[in-house]
VOPA-96089 format. One record per residue (C-alpha): residue number from 1; x, y, z. Coordinates in steps of 0.5 Angstrom, whole numbers, m for minus. Layout:
REM residues N
(atom NUM (X Y Z))
...
END
This chain:
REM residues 377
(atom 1 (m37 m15 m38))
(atom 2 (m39 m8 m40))
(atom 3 (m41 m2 m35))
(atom 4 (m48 m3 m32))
(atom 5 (m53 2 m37))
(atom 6 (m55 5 m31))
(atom 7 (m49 8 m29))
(atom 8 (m49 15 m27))
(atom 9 (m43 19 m26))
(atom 10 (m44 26 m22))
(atom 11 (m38 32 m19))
(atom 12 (m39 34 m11))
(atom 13 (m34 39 m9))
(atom 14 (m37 40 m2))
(atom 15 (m33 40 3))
(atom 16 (m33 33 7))
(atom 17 (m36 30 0))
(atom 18 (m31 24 1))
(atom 19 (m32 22 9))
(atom 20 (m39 22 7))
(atom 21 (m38 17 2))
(atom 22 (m34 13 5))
(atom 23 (m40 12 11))
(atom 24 (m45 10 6))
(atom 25 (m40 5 3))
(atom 26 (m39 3 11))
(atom 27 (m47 2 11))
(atom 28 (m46 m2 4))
(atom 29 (m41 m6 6))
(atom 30 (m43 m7 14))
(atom 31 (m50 m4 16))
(atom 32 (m49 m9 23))
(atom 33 (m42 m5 25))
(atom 34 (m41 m3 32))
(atom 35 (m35 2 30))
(atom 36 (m34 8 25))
(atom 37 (m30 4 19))
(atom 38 (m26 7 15))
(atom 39 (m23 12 19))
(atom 40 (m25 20 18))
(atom 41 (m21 26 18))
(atom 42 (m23 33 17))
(atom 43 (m17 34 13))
(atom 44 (m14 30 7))
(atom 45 (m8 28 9))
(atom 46 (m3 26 4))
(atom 47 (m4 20 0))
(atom 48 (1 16 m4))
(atom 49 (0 18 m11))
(atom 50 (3 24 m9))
(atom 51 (9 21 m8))
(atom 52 (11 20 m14))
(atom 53 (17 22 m18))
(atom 54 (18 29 m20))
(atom 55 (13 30 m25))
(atom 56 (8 28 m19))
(atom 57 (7 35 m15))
(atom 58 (12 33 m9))
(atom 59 (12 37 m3))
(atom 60 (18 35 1))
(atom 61 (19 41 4))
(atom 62 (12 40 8))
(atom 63 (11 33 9))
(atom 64 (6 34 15))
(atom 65 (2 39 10))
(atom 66 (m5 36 8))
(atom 67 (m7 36 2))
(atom 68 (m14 40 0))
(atom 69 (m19 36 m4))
(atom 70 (m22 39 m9))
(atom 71 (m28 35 m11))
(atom 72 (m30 27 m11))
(atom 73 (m32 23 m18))
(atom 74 (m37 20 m16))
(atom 75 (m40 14 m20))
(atom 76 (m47 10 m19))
(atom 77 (m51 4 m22))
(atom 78 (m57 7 m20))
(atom 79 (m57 9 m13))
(atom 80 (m52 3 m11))
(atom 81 (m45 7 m9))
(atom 82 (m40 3 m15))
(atom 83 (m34 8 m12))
(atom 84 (m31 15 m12))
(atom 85 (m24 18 m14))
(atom 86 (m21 25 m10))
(atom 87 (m17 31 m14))
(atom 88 (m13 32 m8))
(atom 89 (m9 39 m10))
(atom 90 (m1 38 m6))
(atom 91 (1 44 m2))
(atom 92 (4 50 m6))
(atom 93 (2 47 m13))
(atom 94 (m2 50 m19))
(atom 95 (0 45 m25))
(atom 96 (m3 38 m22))
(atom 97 (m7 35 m18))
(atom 98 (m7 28 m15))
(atom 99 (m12 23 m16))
(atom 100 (m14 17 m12))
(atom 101 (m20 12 m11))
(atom 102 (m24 8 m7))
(atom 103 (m28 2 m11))
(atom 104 (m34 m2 m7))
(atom 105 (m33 m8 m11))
(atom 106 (m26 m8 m8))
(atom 107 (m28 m7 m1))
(atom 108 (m33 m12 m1))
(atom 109 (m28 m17 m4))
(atom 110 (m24 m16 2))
(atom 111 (m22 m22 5))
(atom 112 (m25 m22 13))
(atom 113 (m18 m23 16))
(atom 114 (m13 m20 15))
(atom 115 (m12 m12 12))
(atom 116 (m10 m14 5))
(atom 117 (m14 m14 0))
(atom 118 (m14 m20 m6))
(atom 119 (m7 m22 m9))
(atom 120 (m5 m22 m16))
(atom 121 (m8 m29 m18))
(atom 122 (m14 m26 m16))
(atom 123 (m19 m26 m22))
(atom 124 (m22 m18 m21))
(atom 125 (m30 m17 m22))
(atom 126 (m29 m15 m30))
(atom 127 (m32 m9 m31))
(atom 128 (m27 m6 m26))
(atom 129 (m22 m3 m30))
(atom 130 (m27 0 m35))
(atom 131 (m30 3 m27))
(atom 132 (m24 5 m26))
(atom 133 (m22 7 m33))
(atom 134 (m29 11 m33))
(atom 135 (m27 15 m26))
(atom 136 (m20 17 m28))
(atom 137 (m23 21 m35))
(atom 138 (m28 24 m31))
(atom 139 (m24 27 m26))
(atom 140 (m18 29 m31))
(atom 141 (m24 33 m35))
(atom 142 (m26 36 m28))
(atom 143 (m19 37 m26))
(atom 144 (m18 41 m33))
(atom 145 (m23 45 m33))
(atom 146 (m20 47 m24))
(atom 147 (m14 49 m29))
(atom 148 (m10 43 m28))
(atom 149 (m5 41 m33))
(atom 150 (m4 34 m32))
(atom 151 (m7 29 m27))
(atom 152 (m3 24 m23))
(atom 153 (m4 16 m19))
(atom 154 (0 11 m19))
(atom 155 (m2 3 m18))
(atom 156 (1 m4 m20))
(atom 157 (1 m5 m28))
(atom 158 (m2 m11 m28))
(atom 159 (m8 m9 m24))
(atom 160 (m14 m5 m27))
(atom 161 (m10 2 m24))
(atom 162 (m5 m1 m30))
(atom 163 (m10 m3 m35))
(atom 164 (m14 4 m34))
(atom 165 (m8 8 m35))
(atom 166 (m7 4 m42))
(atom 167 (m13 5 m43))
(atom 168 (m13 12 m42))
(atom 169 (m6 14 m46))
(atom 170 (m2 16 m39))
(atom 171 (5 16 m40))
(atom 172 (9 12 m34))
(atom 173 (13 18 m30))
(atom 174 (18 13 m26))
(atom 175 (17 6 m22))
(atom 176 (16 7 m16))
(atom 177 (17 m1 m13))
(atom 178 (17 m8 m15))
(atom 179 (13 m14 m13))
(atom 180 (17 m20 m12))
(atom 181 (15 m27 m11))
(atom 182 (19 m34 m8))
(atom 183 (14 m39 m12))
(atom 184 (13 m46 m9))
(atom 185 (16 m46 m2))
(atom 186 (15 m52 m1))
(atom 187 (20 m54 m7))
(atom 188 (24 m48 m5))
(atom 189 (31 m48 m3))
(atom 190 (36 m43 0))
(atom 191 (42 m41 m4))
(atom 192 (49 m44 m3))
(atom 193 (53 m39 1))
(atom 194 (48 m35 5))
(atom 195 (52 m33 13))
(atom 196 (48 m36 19))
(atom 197 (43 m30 22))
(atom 198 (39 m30 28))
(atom 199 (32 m29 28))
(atom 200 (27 m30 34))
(atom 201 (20 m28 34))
(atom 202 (17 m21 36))
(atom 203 (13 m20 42))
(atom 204 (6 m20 40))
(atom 205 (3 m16 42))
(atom 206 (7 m11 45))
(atom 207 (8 m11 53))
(atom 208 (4 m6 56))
(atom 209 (8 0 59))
(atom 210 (15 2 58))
(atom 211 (19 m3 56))
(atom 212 (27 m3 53))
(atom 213 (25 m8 48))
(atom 214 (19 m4 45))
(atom 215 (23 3 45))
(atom 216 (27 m2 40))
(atom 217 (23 m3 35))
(atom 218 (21 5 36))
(atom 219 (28 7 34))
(atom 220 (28 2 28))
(atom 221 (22 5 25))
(atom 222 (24 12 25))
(atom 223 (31 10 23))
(atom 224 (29 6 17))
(atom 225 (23 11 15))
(atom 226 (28 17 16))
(atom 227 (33 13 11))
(atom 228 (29 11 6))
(atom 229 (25 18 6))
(atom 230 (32 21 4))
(atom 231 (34 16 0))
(atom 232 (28 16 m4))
(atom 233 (27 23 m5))
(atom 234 (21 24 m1))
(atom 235 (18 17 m2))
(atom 236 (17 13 4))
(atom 237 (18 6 4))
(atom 238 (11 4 6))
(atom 239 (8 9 1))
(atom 240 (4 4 m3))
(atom 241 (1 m3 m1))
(atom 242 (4 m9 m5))
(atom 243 (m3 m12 m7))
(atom 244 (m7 m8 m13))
(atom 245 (m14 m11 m10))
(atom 246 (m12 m6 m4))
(atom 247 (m11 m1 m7))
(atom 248 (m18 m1 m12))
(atom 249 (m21 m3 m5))
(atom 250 (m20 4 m2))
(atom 251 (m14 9 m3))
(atom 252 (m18 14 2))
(atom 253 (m20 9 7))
(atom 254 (m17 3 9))
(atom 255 (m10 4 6))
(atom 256 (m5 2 12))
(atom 257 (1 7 10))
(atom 258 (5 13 12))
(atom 259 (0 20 10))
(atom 260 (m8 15 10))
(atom 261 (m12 15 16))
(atom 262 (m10 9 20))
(atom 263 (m3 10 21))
(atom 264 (1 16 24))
(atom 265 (5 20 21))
(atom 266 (12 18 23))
(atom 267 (15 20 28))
(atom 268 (13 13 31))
(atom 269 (11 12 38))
(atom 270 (10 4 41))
(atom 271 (2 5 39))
(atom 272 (3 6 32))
(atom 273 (9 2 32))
(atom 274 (4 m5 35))
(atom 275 (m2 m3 30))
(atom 276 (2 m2 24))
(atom 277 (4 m10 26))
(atom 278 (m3 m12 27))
(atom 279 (m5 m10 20))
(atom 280 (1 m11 17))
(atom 281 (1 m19 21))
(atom 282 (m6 m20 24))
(atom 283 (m4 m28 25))
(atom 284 (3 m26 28))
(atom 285 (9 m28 24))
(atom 286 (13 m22 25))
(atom 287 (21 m24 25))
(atom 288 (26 m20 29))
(atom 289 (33 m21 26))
(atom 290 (39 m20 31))
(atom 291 (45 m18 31))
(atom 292 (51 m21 33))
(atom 293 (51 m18 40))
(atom 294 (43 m19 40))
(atom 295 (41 m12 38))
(atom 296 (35 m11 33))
(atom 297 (37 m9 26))
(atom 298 (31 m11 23))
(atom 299 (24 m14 23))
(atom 300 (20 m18 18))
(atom 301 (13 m18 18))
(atom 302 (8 m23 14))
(atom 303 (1 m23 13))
(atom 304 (m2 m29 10))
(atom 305 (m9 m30 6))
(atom 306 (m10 m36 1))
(atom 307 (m5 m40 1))
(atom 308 (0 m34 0))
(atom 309 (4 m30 5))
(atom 310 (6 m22 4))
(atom 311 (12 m20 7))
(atom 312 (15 m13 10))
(atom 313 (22 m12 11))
(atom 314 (23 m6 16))
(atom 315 (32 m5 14))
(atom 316 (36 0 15))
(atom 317 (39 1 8))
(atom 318 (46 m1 10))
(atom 319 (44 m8 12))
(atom 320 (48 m13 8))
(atom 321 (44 m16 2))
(atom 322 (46 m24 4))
(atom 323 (44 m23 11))
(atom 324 (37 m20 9))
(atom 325 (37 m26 4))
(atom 326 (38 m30 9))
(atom 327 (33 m27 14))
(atom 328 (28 m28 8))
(atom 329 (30 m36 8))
(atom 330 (29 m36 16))
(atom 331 (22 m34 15))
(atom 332 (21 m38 10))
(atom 333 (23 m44 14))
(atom 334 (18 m42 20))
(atom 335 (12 m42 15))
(atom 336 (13 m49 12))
(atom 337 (13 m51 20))
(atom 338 (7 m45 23))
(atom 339 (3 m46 15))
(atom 340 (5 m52 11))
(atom 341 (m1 m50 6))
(atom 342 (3 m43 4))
(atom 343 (4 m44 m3))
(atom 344 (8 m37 m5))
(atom 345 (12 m32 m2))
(atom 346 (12 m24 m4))
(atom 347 (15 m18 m3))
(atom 348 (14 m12 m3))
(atom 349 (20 m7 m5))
(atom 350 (21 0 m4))
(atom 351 (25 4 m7))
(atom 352 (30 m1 m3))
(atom 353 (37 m3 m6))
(atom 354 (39 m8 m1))
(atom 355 (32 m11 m1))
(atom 356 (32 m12 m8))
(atom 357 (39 m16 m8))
(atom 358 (36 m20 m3))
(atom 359 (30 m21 m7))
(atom 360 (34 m24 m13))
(atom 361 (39 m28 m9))
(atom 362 (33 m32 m6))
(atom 363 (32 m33 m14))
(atom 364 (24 m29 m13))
(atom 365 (22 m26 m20))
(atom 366 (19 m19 m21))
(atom 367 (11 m20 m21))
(atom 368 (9 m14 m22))
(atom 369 (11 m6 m22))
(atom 370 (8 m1 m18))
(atom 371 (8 5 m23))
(atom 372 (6 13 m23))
(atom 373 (3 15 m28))
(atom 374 (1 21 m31))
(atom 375 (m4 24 m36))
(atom 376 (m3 31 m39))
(atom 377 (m10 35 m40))
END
């Protein structure tokens, strides 16, 4: 299916175009809502495209630094907001411009519960890769003529990110994760030779208050979060969401990871810690896995959506591949008992060796990359 004749593509280089945007497409969505959605700021804070590998501007030095926007694509079938997509320039840097974007056809096919968007099997609306394909050449042009020498995102290559950047001639400068997925859980067995683990389910919601138990999941947070920042290079394990539907729903206003509006920037606190698993885990299945002595080493968190279910690992990098795996087994078989009509498991990947030894001793194949990708102007 074509773009509508209608369509209409403008420029808004005013300050606070984007928030202005993203409340008329909260009107669009829900004229009836009681609270402000998405999220506002006066600034914009570091979106996951800028986390890129090294052809992406990365300004590791200044993480907490925001990113100024320099203007909003916006495209329109007749008056009816379609979607827009941002130039964000990095902190410092002269030669390239981040874009990201936000589609109105994606929100509304949000599911109702639950924080992610569609999933992989999910058919999109047709014309949404030649949208998002429309939005990314506008907004090169108009990076180009901001003096900007390349353009940069990043996006599932399965999904229209993907095919949008095929479409358009980008290069892919680095994979930045993976998805995995276990199919057919009720079949799935467990390979031979995993150890025995602990696991229990996490308290949810938090206490209130201080509590010794909280502070443990705050320490593991910062722990794995610091880990992985190093170890990455400067991109965070929760940079980008596993499932493209999210994505194309709105990288500026409902993406639940560090450098967007709904959750903090590290370091975690236990109220950001207890929101970020009420996105990650509305139903509340959230494993903690113990270790011998009954300390916390690491925590799963799966949310489920139309018979699949999306996992989270928070692990330090030093966990043992074959007890994650078994965690991973663990939870497995407390899904088959809470949610027997859960068909697959995924996993989202970060950057994560230990994960991703885990995921191929579970036997989950590579379902989709998340790459960066770049367009020279």
């Amino acid at each position: 299916m074509s773009l509508p004749a209608a369509i209409t593509v403008e420029f808004d280089s005013a300050a606070g175009a984007d928030e202005l945007l993203a409340q008329e497409l909260a009107d669009l969505v829900d004229p009836h809502r009681s609270e402000e959605w998405p999220p506002t700021s006066t600034t914009a804070r570091r979106p996951a495209e800028a986390e890129s590998p090294p052809a992406v501007a990365r300004a590791d030095s200044a993480r907490a630094d925001t990113f100024a926007c320099r203007g909003v694509v916006i495209v329109r079938d007749g008056r009816e907001l379609l979607g827009w997509g941002r130039l964000l320039q990095p902190p410092g840097e002269s030669a390239a411009v981040v874009f990201d974007h936000t589609l109105a056809i994606g929100v509304r096919r949000r599911p109702p519960t639950g924080r992610h968007g569609t999933r992989e099997d999910t058919p999109e609306p047709p014309c949404e890769a030649e949208l998002l394909t429309l939005l990314i050449r506008h907004a090169a042009a108009h990076a180009k003529e901001l003096g900007f020498a390349t353009i940069n995102w990043s996006g599932p290559d399965t999904s229209a990110v993907g095919r949008a950047a095929d479409a358009l001639g980008a290069r892919v400068d680095g994979e930045l994760g993976r998805h995995w997925t276990v199919p057919d859980l009720k079949a799935w067995a467990p390979p031979p030779g995993l150890p025995p683990v602990l696991l229990r389910e996490a308290p949810r919601p938090f206490p209130p208050g201080p509590h010794p138990a909280v502070e443990r999941y705050v320490r593991l947070y910062n722990t794995v979060h610091a880990q992985h920042d190093r170890r990455a290079g400067g991109v965070p394990r929760d940079l980008v969401d596993a499932l493209p539907g999210c994505d194309e729903a709105g990288t500026a206003a409902a993406r639940s990871c560090p450098g967007d509006h709904a959750v903090p920037e590290p370091p975690w606190d236990a109220a950001s810690v207890d929101a970020y698993l009420a996105h990650r885990a509305p139903q509340g299945h959230v494993l903690d896995l113990l270790g011998a002595d009954g300390s916390l080493t690491a925590q799963l968190a799966a949310d489920l959506i139309d018979g699949r279910a999306l996992l989270e690992v928070a692990a330090p990098l030093d966990t043992p591949p074959t007890e994650l795996a078994a965690a991973i087994a663990g939870l497995i078989a407390h899904l088959r008992t809470v949610s027997a009509d859960t068909a697959d498991l995924d996993i989202r990947e970060i950057a994560d060796p230990p994960l991703r030894r885990a995921a191929e001793l579970l036997g989950a194949r590579i379902t989709s990359r998340w790459q960066a990708y770049a367009l020279t102007l």
